[in-house]
Residue, then its C-alpha position, 0 to 999 in steps of 0.5 A: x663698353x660699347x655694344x657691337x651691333x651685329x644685325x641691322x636692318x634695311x630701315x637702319x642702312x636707308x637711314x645711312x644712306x641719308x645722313x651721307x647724301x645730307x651730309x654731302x649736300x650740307x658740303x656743297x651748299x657750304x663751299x657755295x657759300x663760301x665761295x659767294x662770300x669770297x666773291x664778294x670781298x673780291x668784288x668789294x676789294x676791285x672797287x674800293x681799288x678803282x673809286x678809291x683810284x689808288x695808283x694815282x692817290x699812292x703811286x705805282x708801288x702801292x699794289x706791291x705795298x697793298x699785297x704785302x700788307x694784306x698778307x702780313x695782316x692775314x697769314x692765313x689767307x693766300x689771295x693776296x699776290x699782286x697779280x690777284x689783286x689786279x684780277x679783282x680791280x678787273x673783276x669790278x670793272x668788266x662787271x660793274x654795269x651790271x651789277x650795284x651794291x645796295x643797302x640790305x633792307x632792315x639791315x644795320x648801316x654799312x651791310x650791303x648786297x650784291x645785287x643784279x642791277x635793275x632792268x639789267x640783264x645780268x644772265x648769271x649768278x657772277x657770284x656762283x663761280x669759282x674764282x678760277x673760272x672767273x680768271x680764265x673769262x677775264x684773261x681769254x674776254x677781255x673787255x666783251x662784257x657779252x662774251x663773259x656774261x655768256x661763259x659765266x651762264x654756259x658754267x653755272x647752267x652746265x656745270x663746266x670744270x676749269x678743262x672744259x671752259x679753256x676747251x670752249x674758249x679755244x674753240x670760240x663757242x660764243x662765236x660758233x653757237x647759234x650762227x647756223x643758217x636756217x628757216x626756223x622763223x618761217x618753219x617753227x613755232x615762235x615758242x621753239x624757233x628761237x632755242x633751236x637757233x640757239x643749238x646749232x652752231x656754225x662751223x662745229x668744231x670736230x678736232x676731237x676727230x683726230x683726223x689728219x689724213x684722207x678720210x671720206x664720210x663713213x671715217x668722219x662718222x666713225x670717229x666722231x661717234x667713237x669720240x661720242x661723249x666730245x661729239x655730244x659736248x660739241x653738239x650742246x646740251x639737250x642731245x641724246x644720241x638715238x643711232x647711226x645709219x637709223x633705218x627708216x621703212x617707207x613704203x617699199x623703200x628703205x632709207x637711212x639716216x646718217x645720225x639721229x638724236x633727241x633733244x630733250x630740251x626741245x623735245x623733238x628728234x633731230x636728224x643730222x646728215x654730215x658731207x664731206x663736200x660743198x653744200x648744193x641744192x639736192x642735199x636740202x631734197x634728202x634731208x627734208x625728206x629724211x625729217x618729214x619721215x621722222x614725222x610720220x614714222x617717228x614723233x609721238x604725241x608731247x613731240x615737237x616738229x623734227x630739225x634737220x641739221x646739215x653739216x657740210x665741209x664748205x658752203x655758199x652761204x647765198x646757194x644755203x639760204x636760197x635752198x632753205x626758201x625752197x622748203x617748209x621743212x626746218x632745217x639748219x646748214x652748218x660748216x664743220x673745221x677739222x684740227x690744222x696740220x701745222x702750228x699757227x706760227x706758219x700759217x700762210x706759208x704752207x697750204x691751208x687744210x682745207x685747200x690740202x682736204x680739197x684736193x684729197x676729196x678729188x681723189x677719193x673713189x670710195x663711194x659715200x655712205 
């Protein structure tokens, strides 16, 4: 008869308390491997499919043949629809430049490897991901290499669910990121200008907001920092949200803010003001002043050069870039979009939104914040 154990100590519950956390990471590097090995035989699969050149060797019918037999050779496997193995013929073909399969070294003929190809610059590990994110890349990239191998690195460094690779997708943030106008070759480091290109975006994406109607910038800035955690997504990884209307003391005068962040991975603060109107030369004034006295007032030693990011409702990009010369100071101009009142199918045969905002903005009398 087995002896209840009725008293134990801290040693014996931390002990517990490790077996479970090894236990659960023994899981995730199991269904890991498991996936990588999938992936693989998927791989292999889409290019047996196109060397071997089936279609034309076997007829039109011979997809409908190759599933039915598959799927009667493995009852137990349910990767085998005609329309999967299409997805793996497209697998091979939009990755196959970058990657090669050679011989395992000291491995017995016939074992192969799967590696990144040499000189090539496969940015991800292909193999990493769930085949379902894969689908989604392949059905929303088409044939753009580039922009798959970007959401196939933007998954595994991010950790993206299925939900927020379609959300980045329909947002078009491989077309978004790092297209700010800024000084940053003039302004910053070579070691940091590059990454801090690399954060910004142009236009963000504030549909989260939910604003349909007429709004001035104290509403844009609650919202959005209502809907904070899809602020922070948009805004990219790295930003730590500081405060809203962060008041700075300079001398006798007080200033404030609109919203300040850290950026963990650049390691510096940065300061975003948001306008509901057209970009014009005084806002780049209020913004490097804002950055330099973040400088003063707010850097510690180990932090780098604070980023001013302005985002504006509209811009002449000739009047941004003549207003980023006039300063020292790095600063990034961005346009944000807001969700459409109406579905694509209509459009141009009703105002645009922001022909319609344009004109709310003339009628709105309550001062700026």
């Amino acid at each position: 008869m087995s002896k209840n154990i009725t008293v134990i100590d801290q040693n014996y519950k931390e002990w517990l308390q490790s077996l479970n956390k090894r236990y659960r990471r023994s899981q995730i590097k199991a269904a890991m491997k498991v996936n990588h090995e999938m992936l693989r035989f998927y791989w292999e699969l889409g290019k047996d499919m196109v060397e071997m050149n089936i279609e034309n060797r076997w007829g039109e019918g011979v997809m409908d043949a190759l599933s039915m037999d598959l799927r009667q050779l493995i009852p137990d496997a349910h990767c085998f629809s005609k329309t999967n193995l299409y997805y793996m013929k497209r697998f091979y073909l939009l990755y196959k430049s970058e990657v090669e399969i050679v011989p395992q070294v000291g491995a017995k003929i016939g074992t192969n490897e799967i590696v990144p190809q040499v000189g090539a610059k496969l940015e991800t590990n292909l193999f990493a991901i769930p085949w379902g994110h894969h689908k989604i890349i392949l059905d929303k990239c088409s044939n753009n290499l580039a922009k798959a191998l970007y959401y196939a690195r933007q998954t595994v460094e991010n950790g993206w669910s299925r939900a927020m690779l379609l959300n980045f997708l329909d947002t078009d943030l491989y077309e978004r990121e790092g297209k700010a106008l800024t000084n940053f070759k003039r302004t910053l480091p070579d070691e940091t200008s590059d990454l801090a290109q690399e954060i910004t975006k142009d236009p963000y994406n504030f549909a989260f907001a939910g604003i349909t109607k007429r709004y001035n910038e104290r509403l844009l800035k609650e919202q959005l920092l209502k809907n904070i955690t899809k602020f922070l997504l948009e805004l990219g990884t790295g930003f730590s949200y500081v405060g809203r209307e962060y008041r700075l003391q300079i001398g006798e005068t007080e200033k404030f803010v609109d919203l300040l962040f850290y950026h963990l991975n650049l390691r510096c603060f940065v300061v975003i003001e948001v306008k509901i109107t057209k970009f014009d030369f005084s806002d780049i004034g209020q913004i490097g002043g804002y950055v330099v006295a973040a400088n003063h007032l707010l850097r510690k030693e180990g932090d780098n050069p604070t980023i001013g990011l302005l985002i504006c409702k509209d811009k002449d990009n000739m009047v941004a870039r003549y207003a980023l010369e006039s300063t020292n100071q790095p600063i990034a101009i961005s346009e944000y979009e807001l969700s459409k009142l109406y579905p694509k199918n209509v459009e141009g045969e009703i105002p645009s939104i922001e022909e319609i905002e344009s004109r709310l903005t003339d009628y709105d009398t309550e001062p700026n914040i």
